[in-house]
GURORO-333267 format. One record per residue (C-alpha): residue number from 0; residue in one letter; z, y, x. Coordinates in steps of 0.001 Angstrom, whole numbers, plus 500000, padded with zeros to 6 digits. Layout:
REM GURORO-333267
r pos:NUM | code:A | z:Z | y:Y | x:X
...
REM end
This chain:
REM GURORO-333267
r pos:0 | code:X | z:463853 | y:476980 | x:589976
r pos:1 | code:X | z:466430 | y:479430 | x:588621
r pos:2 | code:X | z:466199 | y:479643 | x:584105
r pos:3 | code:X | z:466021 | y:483156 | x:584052
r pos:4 | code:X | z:465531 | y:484415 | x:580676
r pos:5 | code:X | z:463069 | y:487725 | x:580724
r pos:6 | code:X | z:464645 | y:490044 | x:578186
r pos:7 | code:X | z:462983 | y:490137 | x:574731
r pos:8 | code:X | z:460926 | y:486211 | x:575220
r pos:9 | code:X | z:464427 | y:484818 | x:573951
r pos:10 | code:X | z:463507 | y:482136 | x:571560
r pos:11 | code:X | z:463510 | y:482231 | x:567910
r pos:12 | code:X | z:466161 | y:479419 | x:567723
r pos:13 | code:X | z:468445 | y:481356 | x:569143
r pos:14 | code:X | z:468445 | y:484098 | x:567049
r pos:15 | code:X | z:471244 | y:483757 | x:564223
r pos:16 | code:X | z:470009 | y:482550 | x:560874
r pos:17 | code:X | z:470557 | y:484596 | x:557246
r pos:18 | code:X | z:473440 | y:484078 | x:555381
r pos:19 | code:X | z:472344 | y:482265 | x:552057
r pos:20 | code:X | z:472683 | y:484445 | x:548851
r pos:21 | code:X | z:475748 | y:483997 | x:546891
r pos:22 | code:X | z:475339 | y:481479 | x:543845
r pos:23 | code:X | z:475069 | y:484051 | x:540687
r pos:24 | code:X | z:476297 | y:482994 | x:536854
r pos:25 | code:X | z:473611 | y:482484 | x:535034
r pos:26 | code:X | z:473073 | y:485367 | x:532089
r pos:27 | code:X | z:474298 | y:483372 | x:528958
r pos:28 | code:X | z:471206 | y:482734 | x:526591
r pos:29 | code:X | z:471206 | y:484500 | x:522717
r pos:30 | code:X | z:473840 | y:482532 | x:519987
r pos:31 | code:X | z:471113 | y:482298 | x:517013
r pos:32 | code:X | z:474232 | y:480908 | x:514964
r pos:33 | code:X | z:476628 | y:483427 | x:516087
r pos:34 | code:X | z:474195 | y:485837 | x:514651
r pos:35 | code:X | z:473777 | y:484119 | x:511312
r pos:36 | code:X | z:477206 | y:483793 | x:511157
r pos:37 | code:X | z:477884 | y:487732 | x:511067
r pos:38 | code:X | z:474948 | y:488615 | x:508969
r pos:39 | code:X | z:476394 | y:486221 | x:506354
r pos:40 | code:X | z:479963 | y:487587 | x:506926
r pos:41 | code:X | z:478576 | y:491718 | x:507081
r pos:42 | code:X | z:477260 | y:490387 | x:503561
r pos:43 | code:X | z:480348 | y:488340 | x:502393
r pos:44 | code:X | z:482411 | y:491752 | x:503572
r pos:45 | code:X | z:479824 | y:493834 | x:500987
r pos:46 | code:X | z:479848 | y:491486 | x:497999
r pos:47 | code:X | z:483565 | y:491121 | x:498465
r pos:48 | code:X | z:484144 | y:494993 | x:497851
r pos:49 | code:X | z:481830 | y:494349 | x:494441
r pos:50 | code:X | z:484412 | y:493171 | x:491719
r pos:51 | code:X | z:481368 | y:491618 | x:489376
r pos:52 | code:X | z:480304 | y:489342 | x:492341
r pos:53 | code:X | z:483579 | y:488930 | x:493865
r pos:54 | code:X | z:482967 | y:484152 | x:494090
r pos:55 | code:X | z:479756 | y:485365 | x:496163
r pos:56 | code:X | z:481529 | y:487314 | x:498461
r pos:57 | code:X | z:484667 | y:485324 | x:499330
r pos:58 | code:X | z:481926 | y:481981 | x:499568
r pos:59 | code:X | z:479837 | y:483827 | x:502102
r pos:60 | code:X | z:482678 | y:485017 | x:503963
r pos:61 | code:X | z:483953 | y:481485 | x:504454
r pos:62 | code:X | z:480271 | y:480742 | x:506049
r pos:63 | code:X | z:480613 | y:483224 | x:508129
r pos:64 | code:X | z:483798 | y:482371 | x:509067
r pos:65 | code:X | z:482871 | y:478851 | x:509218
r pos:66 | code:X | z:479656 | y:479817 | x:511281
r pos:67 | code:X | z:481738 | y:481962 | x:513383
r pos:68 | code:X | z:483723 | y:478871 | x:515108
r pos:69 | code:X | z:481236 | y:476722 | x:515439
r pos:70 | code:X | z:478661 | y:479961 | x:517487
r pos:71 | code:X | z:481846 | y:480021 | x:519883
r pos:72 | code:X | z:481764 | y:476282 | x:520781
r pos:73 | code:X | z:478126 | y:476512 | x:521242
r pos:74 | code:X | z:477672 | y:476415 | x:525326
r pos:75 | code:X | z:476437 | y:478425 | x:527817
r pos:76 | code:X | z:475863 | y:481043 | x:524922
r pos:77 | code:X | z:477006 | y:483837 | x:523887
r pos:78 | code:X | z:480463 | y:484390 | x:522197
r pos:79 | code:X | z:480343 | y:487982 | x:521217
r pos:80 | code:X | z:478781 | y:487742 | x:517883
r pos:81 | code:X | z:480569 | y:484705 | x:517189
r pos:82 | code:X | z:484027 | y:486783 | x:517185
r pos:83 | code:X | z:482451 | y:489615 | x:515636
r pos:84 | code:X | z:481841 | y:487312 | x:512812
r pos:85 | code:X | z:485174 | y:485470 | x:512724
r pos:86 | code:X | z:486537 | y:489301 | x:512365
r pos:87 | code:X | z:484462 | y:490814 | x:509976
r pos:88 | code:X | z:484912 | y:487330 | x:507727
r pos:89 | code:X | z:488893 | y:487911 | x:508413
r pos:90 | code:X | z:489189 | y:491553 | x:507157
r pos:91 | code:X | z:486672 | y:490926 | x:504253
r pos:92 | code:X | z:489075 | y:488480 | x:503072
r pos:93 | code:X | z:491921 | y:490978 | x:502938
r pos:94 | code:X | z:489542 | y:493752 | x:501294
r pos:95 | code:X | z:488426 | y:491108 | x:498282
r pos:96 | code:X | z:492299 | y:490065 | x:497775
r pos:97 | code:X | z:492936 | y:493785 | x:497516
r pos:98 | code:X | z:490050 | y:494961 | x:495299
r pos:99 | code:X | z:490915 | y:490651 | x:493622
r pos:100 | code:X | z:494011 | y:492133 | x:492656
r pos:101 | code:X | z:493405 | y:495789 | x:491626
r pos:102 | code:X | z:491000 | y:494156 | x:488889
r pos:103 | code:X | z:493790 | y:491581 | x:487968
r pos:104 | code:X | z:496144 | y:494580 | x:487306
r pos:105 | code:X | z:493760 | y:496534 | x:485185
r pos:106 | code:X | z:492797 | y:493440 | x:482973
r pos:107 | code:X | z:496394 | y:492791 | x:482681
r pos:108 | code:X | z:496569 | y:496662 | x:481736
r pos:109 | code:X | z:493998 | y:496695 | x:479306
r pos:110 | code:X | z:495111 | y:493366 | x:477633
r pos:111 | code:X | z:498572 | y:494361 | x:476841
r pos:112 | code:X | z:499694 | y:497169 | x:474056
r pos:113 | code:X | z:502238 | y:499687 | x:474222
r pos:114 | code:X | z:501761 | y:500931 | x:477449
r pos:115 | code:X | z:501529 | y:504729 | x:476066
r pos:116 | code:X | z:504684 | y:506550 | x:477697
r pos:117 | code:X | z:505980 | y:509358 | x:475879
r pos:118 | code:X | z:508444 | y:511702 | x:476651
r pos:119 | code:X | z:511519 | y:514049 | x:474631
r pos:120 | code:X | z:512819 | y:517396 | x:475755
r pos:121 | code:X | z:516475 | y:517347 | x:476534
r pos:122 | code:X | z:517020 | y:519195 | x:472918
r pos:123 | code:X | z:515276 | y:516468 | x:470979
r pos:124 | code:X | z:516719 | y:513998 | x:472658
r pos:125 | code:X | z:520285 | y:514968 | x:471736
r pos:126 | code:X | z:519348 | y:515771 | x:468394
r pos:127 | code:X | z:519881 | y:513339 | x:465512
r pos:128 | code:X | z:516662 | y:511988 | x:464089
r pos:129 | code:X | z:514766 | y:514358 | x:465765
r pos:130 | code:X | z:511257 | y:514923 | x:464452
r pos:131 | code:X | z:507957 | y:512623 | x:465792
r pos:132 | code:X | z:506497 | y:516107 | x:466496
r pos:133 | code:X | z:508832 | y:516223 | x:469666
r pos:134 | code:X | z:507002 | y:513308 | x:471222
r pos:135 | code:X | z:503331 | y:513176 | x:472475
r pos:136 | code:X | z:501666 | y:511528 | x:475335
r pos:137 | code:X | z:502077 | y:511615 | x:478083
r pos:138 | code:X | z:498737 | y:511735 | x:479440
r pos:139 | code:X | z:497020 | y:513858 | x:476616
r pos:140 | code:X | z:495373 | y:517023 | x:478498
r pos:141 | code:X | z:497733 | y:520054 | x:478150
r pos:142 | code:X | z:501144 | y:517660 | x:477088
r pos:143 | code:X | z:504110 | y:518271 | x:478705
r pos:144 | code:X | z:504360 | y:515487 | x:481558
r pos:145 | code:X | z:501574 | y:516083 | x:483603
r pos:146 | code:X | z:501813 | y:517369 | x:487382
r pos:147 | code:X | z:500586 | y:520500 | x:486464
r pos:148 | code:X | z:503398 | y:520959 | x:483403
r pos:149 | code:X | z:505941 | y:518738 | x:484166
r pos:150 | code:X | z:508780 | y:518080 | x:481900
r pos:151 | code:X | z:512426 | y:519432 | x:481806
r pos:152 | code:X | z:514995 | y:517599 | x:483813
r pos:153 | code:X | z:516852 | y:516052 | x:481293
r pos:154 | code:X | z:514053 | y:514553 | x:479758
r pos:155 | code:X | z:514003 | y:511459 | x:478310
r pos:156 | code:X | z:510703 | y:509504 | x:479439
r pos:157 | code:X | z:510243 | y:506248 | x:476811
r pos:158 | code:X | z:507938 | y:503354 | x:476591
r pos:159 | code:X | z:508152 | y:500167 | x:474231
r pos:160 | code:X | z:510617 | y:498570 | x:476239
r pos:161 | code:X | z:512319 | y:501122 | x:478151
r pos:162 | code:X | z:513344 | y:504504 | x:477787
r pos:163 | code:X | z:514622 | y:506608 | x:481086
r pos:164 | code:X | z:516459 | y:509978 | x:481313
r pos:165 | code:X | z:516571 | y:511994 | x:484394
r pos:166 | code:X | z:519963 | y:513494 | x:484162
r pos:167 | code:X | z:520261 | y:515826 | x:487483
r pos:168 | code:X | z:518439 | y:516278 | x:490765
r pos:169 | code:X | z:520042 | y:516838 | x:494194
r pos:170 | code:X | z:517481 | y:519087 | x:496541
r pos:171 | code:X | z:519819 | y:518777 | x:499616
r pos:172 | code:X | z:521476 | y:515748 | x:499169
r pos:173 | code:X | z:521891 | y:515406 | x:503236
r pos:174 | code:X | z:525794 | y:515729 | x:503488
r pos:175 | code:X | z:526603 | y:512962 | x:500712
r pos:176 | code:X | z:524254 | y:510714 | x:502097
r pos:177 | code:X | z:526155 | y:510755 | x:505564
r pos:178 | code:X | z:529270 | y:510663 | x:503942
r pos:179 | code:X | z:528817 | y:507710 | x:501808
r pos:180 | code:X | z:527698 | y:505332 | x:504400
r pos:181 | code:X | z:528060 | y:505753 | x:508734
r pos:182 | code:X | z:525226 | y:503432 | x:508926
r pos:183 | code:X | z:522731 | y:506011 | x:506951
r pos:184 | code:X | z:520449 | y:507689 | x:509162
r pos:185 | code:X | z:519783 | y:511352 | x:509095
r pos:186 | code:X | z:516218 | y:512249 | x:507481
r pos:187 | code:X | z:513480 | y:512973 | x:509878
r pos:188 | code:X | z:512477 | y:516086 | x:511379
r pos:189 | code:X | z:510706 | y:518082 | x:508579
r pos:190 | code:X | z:512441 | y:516396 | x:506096
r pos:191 | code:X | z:515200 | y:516264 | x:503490
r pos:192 | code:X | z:517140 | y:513410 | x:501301
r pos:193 | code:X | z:516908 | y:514454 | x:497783
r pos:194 | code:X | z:519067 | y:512394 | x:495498
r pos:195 | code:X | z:518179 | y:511618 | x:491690
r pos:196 | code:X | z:520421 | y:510684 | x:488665
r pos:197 | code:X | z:518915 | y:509155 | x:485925
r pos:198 | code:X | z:519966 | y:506588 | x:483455
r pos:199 | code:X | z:517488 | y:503455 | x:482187
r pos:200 | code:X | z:518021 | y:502054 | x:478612
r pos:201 | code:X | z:516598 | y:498731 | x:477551
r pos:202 | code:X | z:514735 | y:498748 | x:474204
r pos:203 | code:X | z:512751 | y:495453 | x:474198
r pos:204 | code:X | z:513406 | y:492107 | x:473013
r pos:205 | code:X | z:513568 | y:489806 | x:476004
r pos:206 | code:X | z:516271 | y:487483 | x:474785
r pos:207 | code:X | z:516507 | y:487114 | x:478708
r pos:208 | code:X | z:516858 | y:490519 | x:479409
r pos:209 | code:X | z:515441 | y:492416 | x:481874
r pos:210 | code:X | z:515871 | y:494114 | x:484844
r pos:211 | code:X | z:515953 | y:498420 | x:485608
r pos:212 | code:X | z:513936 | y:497343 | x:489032
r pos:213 | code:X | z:510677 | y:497182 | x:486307
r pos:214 | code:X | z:511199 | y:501393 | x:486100
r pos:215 | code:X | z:509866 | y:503398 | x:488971
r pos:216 | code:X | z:511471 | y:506730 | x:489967
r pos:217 | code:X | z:508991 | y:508423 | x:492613
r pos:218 | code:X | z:509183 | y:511474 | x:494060
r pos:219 | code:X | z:505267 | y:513640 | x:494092
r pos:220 | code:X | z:504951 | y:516176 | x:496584
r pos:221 | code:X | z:502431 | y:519600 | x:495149
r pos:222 | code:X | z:499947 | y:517915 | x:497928
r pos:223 | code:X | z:500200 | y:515157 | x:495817
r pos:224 | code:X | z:501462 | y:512502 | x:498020
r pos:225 | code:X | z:504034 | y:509528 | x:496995
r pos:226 | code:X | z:507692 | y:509239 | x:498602
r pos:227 | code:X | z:509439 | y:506072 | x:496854
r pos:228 | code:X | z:512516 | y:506004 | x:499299
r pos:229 | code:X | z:511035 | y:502870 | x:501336
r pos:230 | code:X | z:510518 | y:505414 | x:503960
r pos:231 | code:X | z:514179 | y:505356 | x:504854
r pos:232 | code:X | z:516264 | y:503101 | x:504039
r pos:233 | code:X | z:519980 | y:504438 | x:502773
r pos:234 | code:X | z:522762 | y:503344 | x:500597
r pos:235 | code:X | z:522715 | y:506445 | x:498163
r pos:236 | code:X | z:526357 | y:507654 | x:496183
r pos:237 | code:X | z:526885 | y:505481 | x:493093
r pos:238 | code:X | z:523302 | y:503999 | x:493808
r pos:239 | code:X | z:521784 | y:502545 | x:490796
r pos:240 | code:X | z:522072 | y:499263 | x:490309
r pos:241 | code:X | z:518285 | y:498112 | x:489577
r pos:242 | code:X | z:519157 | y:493870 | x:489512
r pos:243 | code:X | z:521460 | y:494326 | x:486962
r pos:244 | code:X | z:520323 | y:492228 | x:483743
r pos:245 | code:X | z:520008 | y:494474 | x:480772
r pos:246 | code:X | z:520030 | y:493321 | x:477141
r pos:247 | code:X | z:518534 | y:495510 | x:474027
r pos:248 | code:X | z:520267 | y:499084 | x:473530
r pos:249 | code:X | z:522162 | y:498647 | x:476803
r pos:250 | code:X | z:522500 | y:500864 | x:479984
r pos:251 | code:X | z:522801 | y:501970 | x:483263
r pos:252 | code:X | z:523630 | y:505234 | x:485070
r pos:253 | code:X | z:522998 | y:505248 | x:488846
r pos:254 | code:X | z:521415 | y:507314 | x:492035
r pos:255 | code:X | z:518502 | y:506794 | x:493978
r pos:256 | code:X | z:518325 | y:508812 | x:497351
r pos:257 | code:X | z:514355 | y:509660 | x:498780
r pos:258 | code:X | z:513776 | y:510749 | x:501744
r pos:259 | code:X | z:510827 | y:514132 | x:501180
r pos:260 | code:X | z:509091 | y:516216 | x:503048
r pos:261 | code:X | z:510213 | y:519857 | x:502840
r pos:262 | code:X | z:509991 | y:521879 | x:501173
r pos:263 | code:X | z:510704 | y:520442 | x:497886
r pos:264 | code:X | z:507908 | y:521769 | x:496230
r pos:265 | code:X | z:506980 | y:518338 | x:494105
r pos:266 | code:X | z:507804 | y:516561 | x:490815
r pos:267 | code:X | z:509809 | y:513060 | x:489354
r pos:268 | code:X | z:507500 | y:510693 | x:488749
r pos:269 | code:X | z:508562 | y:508330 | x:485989
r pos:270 | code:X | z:507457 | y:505070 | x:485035
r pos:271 | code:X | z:509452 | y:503297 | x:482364
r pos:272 | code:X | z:507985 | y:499966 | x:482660
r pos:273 | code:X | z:505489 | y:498161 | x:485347
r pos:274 | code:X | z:502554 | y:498437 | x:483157
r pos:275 | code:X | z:504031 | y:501871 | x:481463
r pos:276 | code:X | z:501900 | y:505211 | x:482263
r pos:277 | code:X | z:503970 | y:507675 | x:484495
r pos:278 | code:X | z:505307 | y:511007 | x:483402
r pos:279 | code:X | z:506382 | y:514115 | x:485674
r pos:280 | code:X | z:509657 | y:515506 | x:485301
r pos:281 | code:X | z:510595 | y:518679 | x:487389
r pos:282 | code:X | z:513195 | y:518205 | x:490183
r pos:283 | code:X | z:515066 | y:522026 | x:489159
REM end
């Protein structure tokens, strides 16, 4: 007897059999800790910013830190807030050194005296015991040394320990800077090298001296930003030497070369000591 099969009574065994479903990751449960961890740290980051609690801030931020390692070591959980915390705790740290050190400075500020700059015309300061009516503060509303009234070039700007004269101001100072050195680089687009001469005295009594690199000689644009000549780096004419070690009454005449937006629309800013107030001396 023949096994003929009658189309559609084939048996169920020989039908083909579904492919099994492909093993899936299981979803990786909540990280309680990892969420602790930036809670504490969000707060750390807030305190931090808050110079009176300052100790509270930088402790919570190394829980959260802390916190933050141990949620990504926790398994089959979830990293993300873990990281999240480990960041926040990271950059807090950096913010509380910053704002650490901002209060630092004005403690520092407001413990020592004499930090009053004030500031001569060029006519009083060549004149022989010139009056004390040809000083005033710098920082008195309507002086001369603000921004907004900026004193003569040639001015002589003076604090307890130092005393600095602006003595000329190059606006296009391009050519001498390529001259001097073939390793200068020509200013950016947009830009110019203007080149200041100025002259620092030393009027304190260190019996070690000190050193010009405590003045600052800035360059203000009428937007009011800050160009200190770090953004280009060049070996200015007769540069100023700033290391040298200066003694009471002595001197030194130099250039610095700053790299400035044009057009030269801005002011000298002048600071004749680190913890001295600046004065503004026009560039023309």
């Amino acid at each position: 007897m023949s096994n003929t099969v009658i189309p559609g009574t084939e048996s169920a065994d020989n039908t083909q059999s579904p492919v099994p479903p492909v093993n899936q990751k299981p979803k990786a449960a909540k990280n309680k800790i990892g969420l602790i961890a930036l809670i504490v740290a969000v707060l750390g980051f807030i305190f931090s910013c808050i110079p009176g609690v300052l100790g509270l801030g930088w402790f919570l931020l190394f829980v959260g830190f802390v916190l933050g390692i141990v949620a990504l070591f926790q398994r089959d959980k979830a990293k993300g807030l873990g990281v999240a915390a480990i960041i926040v705790s990271i950059v807090g740290t950096i913010v509380g050194i910053i704002v650490f050190m901002a209060v630092m400075a004005n403690a520092v500020s407001d413990a020592f005296g004499g930090t009053e700059s004030k500031v001569s015309s060029p006519e009083s300061s060549a004149a022989a015991g010139a009056s004390s009516t040809a000083e005033a503060p710098a920082n008195d509303a309507g002086e001369t040394g603000t921004r907004e009234n900026p004193a003569a070039l040639g001015s002589t700007v003076e604090s307890d320990d130092w005393a600095v004269k602006i003595n000329s101001v190059s606006l296009d100072a391009n050519a001498a800077v390529a001259k001097e050195n073939q390793f200068n680089e020509k200013p950016d687009k947009g830009s110019v090298y203007i080149m200041i001469n100025y002259t620092t005295t030393y009027k304190g009594d260190d019996a070690d001296g000190q050193m010009p690199a405590m003045v600052g000689v800035d360059y203000v644009t009428a937007g009011g930003e800050t160009f200190d000549g770090t953004e280009k780096m060049v070996t200015a004419p007769k540069q100023i030497d700033s290391t040298k070690v200066l003694y009471k009454g002595a001197s030194t005449t130099g250039n610095t070369v700053i790299q400035v937006p044009t057009p030269v629309d801005g002011v000298i800013a002048v600071r004749p000591g680190m913890l001295a107030d600046k004065v503004f001396v026009a560039v023309k």
